[in-house]
MIMARZA-382524 format. One line per 3 residues: number of its first residue (from 1); their letters; for each residue x negated, y, z of C-alpha. Coordinates in steps of 0.5 Angstrom, whole numbers, plus 500, padded with zeros to 3 digits. Example, Ala and Ser with C-alpha at 12.3 -4.5 7.8 and 13.67 -1.06 7.14 Angstrom:
BEGIN
1) AS) 475 491 516 ~ 473 498 514 .
This chain:
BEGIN
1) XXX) 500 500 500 ~ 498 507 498 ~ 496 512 503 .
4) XXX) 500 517 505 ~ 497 523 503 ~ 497 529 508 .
7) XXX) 501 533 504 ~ 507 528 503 ~ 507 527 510 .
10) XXX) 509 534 511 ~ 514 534 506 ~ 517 528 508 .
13) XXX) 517 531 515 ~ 521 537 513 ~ 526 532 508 .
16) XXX) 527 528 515 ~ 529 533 518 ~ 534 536 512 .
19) XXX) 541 534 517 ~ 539 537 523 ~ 536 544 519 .
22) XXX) 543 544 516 ~ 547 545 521 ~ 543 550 525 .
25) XXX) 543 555 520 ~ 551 554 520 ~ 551 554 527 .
28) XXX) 547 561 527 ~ 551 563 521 ~ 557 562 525 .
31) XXX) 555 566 532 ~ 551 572 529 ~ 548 576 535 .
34) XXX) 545 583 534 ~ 538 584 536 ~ 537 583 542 .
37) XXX) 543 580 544 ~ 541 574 541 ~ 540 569 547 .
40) XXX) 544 563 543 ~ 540 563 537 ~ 533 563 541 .
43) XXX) 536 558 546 ~ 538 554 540 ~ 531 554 536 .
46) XXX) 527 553 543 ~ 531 547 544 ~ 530 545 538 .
49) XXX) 523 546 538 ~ 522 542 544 ~ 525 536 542 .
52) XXX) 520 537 536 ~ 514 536 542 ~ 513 543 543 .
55) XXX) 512 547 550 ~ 516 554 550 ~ 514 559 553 .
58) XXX) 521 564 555 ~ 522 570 554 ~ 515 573 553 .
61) XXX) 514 580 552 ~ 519 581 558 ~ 524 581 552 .
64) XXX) 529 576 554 ~ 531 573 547 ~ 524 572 545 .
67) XXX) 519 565 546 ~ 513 562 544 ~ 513 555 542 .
70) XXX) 506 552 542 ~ 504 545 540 ~ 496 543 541 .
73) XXX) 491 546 545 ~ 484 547 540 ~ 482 551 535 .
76) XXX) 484 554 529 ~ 490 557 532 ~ 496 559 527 .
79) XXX) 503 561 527 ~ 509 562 523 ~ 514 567 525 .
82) XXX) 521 566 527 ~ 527 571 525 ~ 534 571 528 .
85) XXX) 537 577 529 ~ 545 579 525 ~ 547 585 524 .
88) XXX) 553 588 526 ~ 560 587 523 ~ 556 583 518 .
91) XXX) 553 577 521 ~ 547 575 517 ~ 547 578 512 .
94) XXX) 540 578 511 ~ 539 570 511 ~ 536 570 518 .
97) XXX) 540 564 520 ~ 535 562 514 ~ 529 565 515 .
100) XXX) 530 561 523 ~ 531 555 519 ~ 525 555 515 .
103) XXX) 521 557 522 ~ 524 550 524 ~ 523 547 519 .
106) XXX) 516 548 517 ~ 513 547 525 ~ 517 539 524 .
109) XXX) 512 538 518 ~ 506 542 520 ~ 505 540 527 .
112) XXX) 502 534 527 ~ 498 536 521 ~ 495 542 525 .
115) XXX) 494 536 532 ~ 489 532 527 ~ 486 538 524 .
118) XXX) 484 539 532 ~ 488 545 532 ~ 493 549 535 .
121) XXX) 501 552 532 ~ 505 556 534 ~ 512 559 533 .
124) XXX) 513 566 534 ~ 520 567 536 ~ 520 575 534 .
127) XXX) 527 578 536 ~ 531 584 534 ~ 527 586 527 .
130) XXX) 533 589 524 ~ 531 595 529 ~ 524 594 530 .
133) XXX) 524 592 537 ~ 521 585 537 ~ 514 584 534 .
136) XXX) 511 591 536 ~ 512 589 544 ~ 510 582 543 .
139) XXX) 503 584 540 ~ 502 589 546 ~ 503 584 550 .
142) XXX) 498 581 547 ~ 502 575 544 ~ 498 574 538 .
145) XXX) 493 574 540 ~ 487 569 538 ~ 491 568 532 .
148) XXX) 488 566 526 ~ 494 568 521 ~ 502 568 521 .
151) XXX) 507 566 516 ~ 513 567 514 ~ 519 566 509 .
154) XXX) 525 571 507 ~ 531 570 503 ~ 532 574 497 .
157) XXX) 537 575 492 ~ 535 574 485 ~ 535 568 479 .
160) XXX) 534 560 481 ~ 527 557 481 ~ 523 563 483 .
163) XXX) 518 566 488 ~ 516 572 490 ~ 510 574 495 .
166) XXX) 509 581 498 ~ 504 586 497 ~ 507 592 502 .
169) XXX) 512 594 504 ~ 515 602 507 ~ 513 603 514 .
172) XXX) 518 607 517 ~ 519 612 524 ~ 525 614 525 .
175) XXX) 527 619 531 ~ 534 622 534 ~ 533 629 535 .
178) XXX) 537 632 540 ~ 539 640 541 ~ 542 644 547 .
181) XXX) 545 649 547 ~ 550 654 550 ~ 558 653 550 .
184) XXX) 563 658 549 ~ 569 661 546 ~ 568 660 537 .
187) XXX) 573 667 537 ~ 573 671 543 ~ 566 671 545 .
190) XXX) 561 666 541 ~ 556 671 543 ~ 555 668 550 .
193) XXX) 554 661 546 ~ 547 659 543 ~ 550 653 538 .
196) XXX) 546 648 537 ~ 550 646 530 ~ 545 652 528 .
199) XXX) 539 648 531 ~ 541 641 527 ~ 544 645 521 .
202) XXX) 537 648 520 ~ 534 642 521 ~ 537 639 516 .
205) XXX) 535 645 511 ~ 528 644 513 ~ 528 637 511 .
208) XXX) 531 639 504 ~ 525 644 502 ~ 520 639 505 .
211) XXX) 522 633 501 ~ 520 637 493 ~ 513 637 497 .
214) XXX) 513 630 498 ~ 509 624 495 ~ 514 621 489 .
217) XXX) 515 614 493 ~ 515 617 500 ~ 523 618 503 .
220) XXX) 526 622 509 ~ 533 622 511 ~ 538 623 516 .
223) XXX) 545 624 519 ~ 548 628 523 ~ 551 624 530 .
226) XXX) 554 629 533 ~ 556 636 530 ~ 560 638 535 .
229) XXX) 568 637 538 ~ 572 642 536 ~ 572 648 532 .
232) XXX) 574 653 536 ~ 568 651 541 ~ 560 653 539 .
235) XXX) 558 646 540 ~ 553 646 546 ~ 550 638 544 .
238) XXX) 548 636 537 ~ 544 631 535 ~ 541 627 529 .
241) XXX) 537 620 526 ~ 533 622 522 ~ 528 617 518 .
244) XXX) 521 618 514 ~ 519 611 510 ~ 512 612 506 .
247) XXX) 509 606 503 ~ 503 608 507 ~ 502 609 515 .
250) XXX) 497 614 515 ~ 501 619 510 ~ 507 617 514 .
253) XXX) 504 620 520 ~ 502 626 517 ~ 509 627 515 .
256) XXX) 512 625 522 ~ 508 631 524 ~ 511 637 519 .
259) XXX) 518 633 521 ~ 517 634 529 ~ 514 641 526 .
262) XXX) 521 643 523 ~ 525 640 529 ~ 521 644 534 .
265) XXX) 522 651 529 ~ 530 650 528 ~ 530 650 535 .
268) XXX) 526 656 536 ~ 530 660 531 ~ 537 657 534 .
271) XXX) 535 658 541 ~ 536 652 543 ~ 532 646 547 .
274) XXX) 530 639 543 ~ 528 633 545 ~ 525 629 540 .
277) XXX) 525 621 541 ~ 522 616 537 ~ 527 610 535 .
280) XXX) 523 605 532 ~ 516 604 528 ~ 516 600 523 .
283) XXX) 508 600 519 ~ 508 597 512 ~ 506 590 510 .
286) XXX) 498 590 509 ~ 497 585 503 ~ 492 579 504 .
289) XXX) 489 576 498 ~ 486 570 501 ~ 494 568 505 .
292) XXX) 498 570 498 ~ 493 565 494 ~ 494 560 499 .
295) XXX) 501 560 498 ~ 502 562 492 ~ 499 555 489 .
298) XXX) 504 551 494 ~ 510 554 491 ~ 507 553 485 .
301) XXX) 506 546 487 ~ 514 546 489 ~ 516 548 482 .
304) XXX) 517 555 483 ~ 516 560 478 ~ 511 565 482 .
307) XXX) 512 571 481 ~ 506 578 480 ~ 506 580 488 .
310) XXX) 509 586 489 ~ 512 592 495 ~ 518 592 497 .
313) XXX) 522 598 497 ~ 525 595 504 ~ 521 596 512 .
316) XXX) 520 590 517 ~ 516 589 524 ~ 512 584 520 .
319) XXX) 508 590 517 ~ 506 591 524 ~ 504 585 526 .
322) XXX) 499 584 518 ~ 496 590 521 ~ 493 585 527 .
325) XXX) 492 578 524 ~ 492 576 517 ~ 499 575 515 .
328) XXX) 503 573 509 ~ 511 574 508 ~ 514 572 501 .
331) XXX) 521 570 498 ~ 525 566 494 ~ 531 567 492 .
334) XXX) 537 564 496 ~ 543 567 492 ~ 545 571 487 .
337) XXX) 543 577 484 ~ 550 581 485 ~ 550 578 492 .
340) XXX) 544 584 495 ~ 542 584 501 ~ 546 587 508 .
343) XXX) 553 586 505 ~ 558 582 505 ~ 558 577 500 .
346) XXX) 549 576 501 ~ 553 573 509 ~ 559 569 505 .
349) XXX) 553 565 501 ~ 549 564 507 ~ 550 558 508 .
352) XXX) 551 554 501 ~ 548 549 497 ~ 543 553 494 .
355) XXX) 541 557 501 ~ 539 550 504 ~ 535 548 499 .
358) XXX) 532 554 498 ~ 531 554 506 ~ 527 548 505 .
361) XXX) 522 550 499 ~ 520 555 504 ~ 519 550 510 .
364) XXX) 515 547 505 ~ 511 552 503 ~ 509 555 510 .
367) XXX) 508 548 512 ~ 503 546 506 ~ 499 552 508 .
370) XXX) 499 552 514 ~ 496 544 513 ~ 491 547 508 .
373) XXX) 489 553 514 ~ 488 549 518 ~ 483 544 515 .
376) XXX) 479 550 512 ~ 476 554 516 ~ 473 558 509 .
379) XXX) 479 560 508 ~ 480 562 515 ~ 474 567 516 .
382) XXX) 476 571 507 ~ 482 571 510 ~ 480 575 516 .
385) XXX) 475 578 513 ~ 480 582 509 ~ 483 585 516 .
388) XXX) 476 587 518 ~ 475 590 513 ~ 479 596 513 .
């Protein structure tokens, strides 16, 4: 009898665990949480991850729906990264129910192959990605750390038989910006107010003049939160969320800088007081050749058509973790074009055939190449070299 090769075993893995990846993807489709809030997914991906002969580590991070399931003890240390969050009033609509499978998935066919390597996987259950709140206080924790690099799959719309790998993505700060004024009487004395609807509606003035001297593919918007209650009252709170996008953080820093400028000389013109609080910071994707050729030849190998690596025009906390640790994000397409992302119908296709399926190309793929990883450690230090090369 032929050997079992190491690739066909971790296939055969992942297809052994077909049933079960099928039904928690229906599960988390059928109960979506929003971030933060996602206590029955972790507990379910923790369980399930337990069973599979790995130790979980709850609520790391001090965050409550996060973990670190770890399988070994010796080195190299890789890991693939777990999604899970829904978004409001439309579920998972953006596949996280997929992207937690594949995590899954992947870990069931790559753990052993690690083990025999001498060493170490773990997966990354990384909460609350739709605000950027999960991955940035896991690195600050210093969760990653000693990680050699990180994977991790996310579903896209577009035709069958295709794959795509990110080469960056746009990093994003996001503020509420918050005015106070004076209260009075809009017609009898509204000289004894200060308006703070002054204060948001320059703000927003000044945004509009800013965006004709930005670069071409940076974004600044925003809306109004609170305009005000009544119109015959000068409105003595108002406030804003206001977001810069860039594909580069550096430049996107610079601009968060004329943004708090503006803010600041909207409430001086006006009169009034601002607080500026930082929401969330989102960086982008820094591209790692090494991990993209990596998987590129493993979904090639799947059968998949894969595509010249591109940005995103989207943001995602990943991007901060890829400024740390060699990491790679890609994509297939689990539904169609006309589905999108972050609607309706990308959540009603959620769970369909043609969604598990490609759900298991992608576990797939992260576990080949972690295998692959884990046997090279030349592969490893280019990869690495990458990030400290700046």
């Amino acid at each position: 009898m032929m050997a079992v090769t190491v690739r066909e075993d971790v296939a055969a893995r992942i297809d052994a665990a077909r049933d079960e990846l099928f039904e928690l993807s229906r599960r988390l489709h059928a109960h979506p949480e929003i971030s933060g809030e996602e206590r029955q997914a972790s507990a379910w991906l923790a369980e399930a991850l337990e069973r599979h002969g790995f130790r979980v580590e709850r609520g790391v991070a001090g965050l409550e729906t996060a973990f670190v399931a770890t399988a070994g003890e010796g080195s190299p240390i890789l890991g693939i990264v777990a999604e899970y969050d829904a978004l409001p009033g439309i579920g998972h609509a953006c596949g996280h129910n997929l992207i937690a499978t594949s995590a899954l998935g992947a870990a069931i066919g790559a753990r052993d192959a690690v083990l025999a390597a001498g060493g170490t996987l773990k997966v990354f259950g990384t909460p609350a990605e739709e605000i950027g709140r999960g991955k940035q206080p896991m690195i600050d924790a210093g969760v990653f750390a000693g990680t050699e690099a990180a994977l991790m799959f996310h579903p896209f719309p577009g035709p069958e038989g295709k794959a795509s790998l990110s080469t960056g993505s746009l990093a994003i700060s996001l503020f509420d910006i918050t005015y106070h004024g004076k209260t009075a009487h809009a017609a009898v004395a509204p000289w004894n107010g200060v308006n703070a609807l002054d204060a948001v509606v320059q703000l927003f003035v000044g945004i509009g003049l800013l965006r004709q001297q930005l670069q071409p593919d940076t974004r600044l918007h925003g809306i109004i939160t609170n305009g005000g209650q009544a119109f015959n009252v000068i409105p003595h709170l108002t406030a804003a969320r206001v977001g810069v996008r860039s594909p580069d953080g550096t430049y996107l820093r610079e601009v968060v800088t004329r943004l708090r400028d503006i803010a600041e000389a909207a409430a001086r013109a006006s009169g009034t007081r601002v607080e500026i609080e930082p929401v969330m910071f989102m960086d982008s994707i820094r591209p790692n050749a090494t991990l993209t050729d990596v998987v590129s030849r493993n979904l090639g190998a799947l059968g998949l058509a894969v595509q010249p690596p591109r940005p995103t025009p989207a943001s995602t906390d990943f991007g901060n973790l890829s400024q740390i640790l060699p990491a790679v994000s890609f994509g297939i397409p689990t539904h169609p074009p006309e589905a999108g992302l972050h609607t309706p119908l990308a959540h009603a296709v959620g769970t369909t055939d043609r969604a598990h399926e490609g759900m298991i190309v992608a576990a797939k793929a992260i576990a080949l190449s972690i295998a692959d990883l884990a046997r090279d450690a030349t592969l490893r230090a280019r990869a690495r070299q990458e990030i400290d090369n700046g």
